[in-house]
C-alpha positions in Angstrom: 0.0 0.0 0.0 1.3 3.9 -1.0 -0.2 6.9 -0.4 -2.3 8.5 -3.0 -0.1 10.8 -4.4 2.8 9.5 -4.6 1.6 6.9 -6.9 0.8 9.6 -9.3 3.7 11.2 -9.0 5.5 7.9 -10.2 3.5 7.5 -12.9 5.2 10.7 -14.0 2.1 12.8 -15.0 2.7 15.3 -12.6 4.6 16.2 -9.4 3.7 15.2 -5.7 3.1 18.5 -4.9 0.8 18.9 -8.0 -1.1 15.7 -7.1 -1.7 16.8 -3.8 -3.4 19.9 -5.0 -5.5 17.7 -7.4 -6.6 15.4 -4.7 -7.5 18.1 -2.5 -9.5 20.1 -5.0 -11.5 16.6 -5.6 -9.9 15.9 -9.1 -8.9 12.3 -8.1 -10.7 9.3 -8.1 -10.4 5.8 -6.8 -12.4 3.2 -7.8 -14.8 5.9 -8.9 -15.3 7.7 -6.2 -13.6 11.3 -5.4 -10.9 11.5 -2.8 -9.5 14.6 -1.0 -7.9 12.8 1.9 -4.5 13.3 1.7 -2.6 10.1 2.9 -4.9 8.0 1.3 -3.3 4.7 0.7 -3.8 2.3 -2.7 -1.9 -0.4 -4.1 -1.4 -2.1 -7.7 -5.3 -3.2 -8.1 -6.7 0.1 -7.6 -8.4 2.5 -10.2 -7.1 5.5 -9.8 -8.1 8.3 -12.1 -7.3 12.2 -12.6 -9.1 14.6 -14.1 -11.4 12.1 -15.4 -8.4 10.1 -17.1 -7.4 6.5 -16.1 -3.5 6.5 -14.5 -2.1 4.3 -16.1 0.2 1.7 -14.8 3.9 1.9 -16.2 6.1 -0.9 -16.1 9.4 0.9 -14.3 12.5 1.5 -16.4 16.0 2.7 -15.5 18.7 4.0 -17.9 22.3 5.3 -17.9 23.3 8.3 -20.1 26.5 9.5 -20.9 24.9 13.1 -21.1 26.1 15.3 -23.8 27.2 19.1 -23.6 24.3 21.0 -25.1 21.1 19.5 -23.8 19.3 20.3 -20.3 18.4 18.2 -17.4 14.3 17.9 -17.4 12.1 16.5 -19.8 10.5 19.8 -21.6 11.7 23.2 -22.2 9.9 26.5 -22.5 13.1 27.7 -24.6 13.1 24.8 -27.0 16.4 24.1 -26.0 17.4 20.4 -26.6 16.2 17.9 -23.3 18.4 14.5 -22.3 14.7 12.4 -21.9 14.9 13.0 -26.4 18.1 11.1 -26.0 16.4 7.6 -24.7 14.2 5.9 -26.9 11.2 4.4 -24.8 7.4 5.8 -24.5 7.5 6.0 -20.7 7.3 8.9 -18.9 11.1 9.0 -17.8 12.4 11.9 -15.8 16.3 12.8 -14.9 17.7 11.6 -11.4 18.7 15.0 -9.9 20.8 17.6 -12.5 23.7 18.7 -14.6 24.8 21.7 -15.7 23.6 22.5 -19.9 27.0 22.1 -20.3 28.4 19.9 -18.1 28.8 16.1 -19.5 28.8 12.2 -17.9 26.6 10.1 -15.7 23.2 11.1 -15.8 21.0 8.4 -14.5 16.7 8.4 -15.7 14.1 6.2 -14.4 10.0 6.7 -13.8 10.6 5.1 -10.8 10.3 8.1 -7.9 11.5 6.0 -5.1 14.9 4.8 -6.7 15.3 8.6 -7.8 14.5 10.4 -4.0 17.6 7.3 -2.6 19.8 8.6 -5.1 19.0 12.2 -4.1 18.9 12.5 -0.4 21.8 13.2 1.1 20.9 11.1 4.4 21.9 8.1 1.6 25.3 9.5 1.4 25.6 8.7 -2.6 29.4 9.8 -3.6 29.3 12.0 -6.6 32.2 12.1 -8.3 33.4 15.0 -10.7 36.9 15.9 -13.0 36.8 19.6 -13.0 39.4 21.5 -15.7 40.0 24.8 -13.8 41.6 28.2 -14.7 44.4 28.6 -12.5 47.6 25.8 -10.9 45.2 25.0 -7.9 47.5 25.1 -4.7 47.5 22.8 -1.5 45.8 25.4 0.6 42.5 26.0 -1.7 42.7 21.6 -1.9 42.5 21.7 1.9 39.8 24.4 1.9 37.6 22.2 -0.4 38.1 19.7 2.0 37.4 21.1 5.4 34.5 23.1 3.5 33.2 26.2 2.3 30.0 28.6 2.1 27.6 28.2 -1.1 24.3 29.8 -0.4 24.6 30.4 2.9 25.4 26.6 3.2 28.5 24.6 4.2 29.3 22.0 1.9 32.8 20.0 1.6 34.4 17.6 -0.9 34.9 14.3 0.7 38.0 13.7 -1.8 40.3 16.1 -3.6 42.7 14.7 -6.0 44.9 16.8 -8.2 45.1 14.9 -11.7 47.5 16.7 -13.5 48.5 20.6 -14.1 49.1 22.3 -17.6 51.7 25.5 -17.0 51.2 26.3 -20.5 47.2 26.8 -20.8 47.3 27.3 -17.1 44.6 25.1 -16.0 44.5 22.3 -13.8 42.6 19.0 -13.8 41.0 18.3 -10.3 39.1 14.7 -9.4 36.2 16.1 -6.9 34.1 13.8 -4.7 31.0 15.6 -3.1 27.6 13.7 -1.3 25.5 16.5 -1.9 23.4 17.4 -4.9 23.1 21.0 -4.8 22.8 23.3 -7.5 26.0 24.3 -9.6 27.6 22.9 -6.3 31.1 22.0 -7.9 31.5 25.4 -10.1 30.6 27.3 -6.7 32.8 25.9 -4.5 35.8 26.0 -7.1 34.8 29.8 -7.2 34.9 30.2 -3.6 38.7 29.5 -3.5 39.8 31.1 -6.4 38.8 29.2 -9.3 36.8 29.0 -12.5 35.4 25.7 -13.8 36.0 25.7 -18.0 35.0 22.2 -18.3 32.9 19.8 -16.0 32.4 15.9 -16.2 30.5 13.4 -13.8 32.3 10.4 -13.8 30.5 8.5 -11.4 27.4 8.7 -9.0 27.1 5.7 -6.6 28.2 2.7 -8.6 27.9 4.0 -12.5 30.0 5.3 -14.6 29.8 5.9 -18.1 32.2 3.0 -18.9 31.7 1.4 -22.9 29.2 4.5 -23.3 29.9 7.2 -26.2 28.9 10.9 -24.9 24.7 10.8 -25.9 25.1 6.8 -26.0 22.7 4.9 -22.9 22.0 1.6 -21.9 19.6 0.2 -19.2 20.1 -0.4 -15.7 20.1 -4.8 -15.4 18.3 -5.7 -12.2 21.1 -6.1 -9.9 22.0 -2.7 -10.1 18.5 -1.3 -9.2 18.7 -3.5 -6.4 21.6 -2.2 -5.3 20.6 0.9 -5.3 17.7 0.2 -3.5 20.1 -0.9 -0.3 21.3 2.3 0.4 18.6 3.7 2.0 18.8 4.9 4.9 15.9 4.1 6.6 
C-alpha cells in the first residue's frame, strides 16, 4: 500500500506537490469515487483516475546516459532548447535523477521510478558523486585543503569528501581536479571552485554511486540490469 499521491507522481504525470493539489480540489478518483484525503493509501489493483483520465500503470525502467554538452536536465523546455529524456528511446514517462549543468557532460541516471530517484538524491543516503573539473588557475594545496574542510555556497556549508589533483598544464594554465561531493546541490562544484579562487571551464560526472559511463559514447545509454536497481535500492537509509 502507497499513499495516493505519490503513486501519481511515479506514474510521472505530474509532481507530488501537483497531485496533492489535485486530490485536494477533488480531481482524483479511486475506484470511482472522489478523494480529497490526503494520505490515502492504494496499491497495484486500484483504479485511480485524474481529471477524469485513467492513470495508467507503467512498467518501471531505469537507464544510464552518458549526457552530452548542449542538452538540459528535465524532460521539456519552454526555450526549446534540446532535453536528455529526447536522448532515450522508450514511450514511458522518464524523468532525470537530480541535474547537470547545460554544459556539463557524464553520468546522468533516468528512471520513472520516484523511489529509486528520492535514494539517489537524499543526502541522508550519502551517494558519492564524483566529478573531473578542468580549472583556470595551478590549484594550490591550501584552496585543496579548503575544499576539503568546507566552504560557504548559499549560505550553506558543503565539503568535498576527496580532492585529487590529476594533473597541471603550466602552459594553458589550468588544472585538472578529481572532486568527490555527497550533496546534490545546484551548480555545487563550479561554486565551490569559485569560492577558493577558481573557474570551472569544463565539467564531467564520472561516477554517481556505482555508475560510470564505462563502454558508453557521450549521448550513448544503456539500461540499468536488475542487480544494479537492487543495489541501489540498499542504500537507503531508513
Amino acid at each position: 500500500m502507497e499513499r495516493l499521491q505519490k503513486v501519481i507522481a511515479q506514474s510521472g504525470l505530474t509532481s507530488r506537490r501537483k497531485a496533492e493539489e489535485l486530490i485536494k480540489l477533488g480531481k482524483v478518483k479511486v475506484n470511482g469515487k472522489i478523494v480529497t484525503e490526503l494520505g490515502t493509501k492504494v496499491d497495484s489493483k486500484d483504479t485511480i483516475e485524474v481529471d477524469n483520465k485513467i492513470l495508467e500503470k507503467e512498467n518501471k525502467e531505469y537507464y544510464l546516459l552518458n549526457k552530452p554538452r548542449g542538452y538540459i536536465t528535465s524532460t521539456s523546455d519552454d526555450r526549446d532548447r534540446k532535453v536528455v529524456t529526447s536522448l532515450i528511446n522508450t514511450s514511458a514517462r522518464i524523468f532525470p535523477v537530480g541535474r547537470l549543468d547545460y554544459d556539463t557532460t557524464g553520468v546522468l541516471l533516468l528512471t520513472n521510478d520516484g523511489d529509486f530517484a528520492n535514494i539517489l538524491m537524499q543526502p541522508k543516503n550519502n551517494i558519492e558523486k564524483v566529478y573531473l573539473a578542468k580549472i583556470e588557475g595551478i590549484i594550490k594545496g591550501e584552496q585543496i585543503n579548503r575544499l576539503k574542510s568546507g566552504v560557504e555556497i548559499d549560505g550553506i556549508k558543503v565539503k568535498a569528501s576527496r580532492v585529487k589533483l590529476k594533473r597541471i598544464n603550466n602552459e594553458s594554465n589550468t588544472s585538472m581536479v578529481e572532486i568527490t561531493i555527497h550533496e546534490g546541490k545546484n551548480h555545487q562544484v563550479k561554486k565551490m571552485f569559485e569560492k577558493v579562487g577558481y573557474r570551472v571551464e569544463k565539467l564531467t560526472r564520472k561516477r554517481i554511486a556505482i555508475f560510470t559511463t564505462e563502454n558508453l559514447k557521450s549521448g550513448e545509454y544503456r539500461k540499468l540490469t536488475p542487480k544494479e536497481v537492487q543495489i541501489v535500492y540498499s542504500y537507503k537509509n531508513n
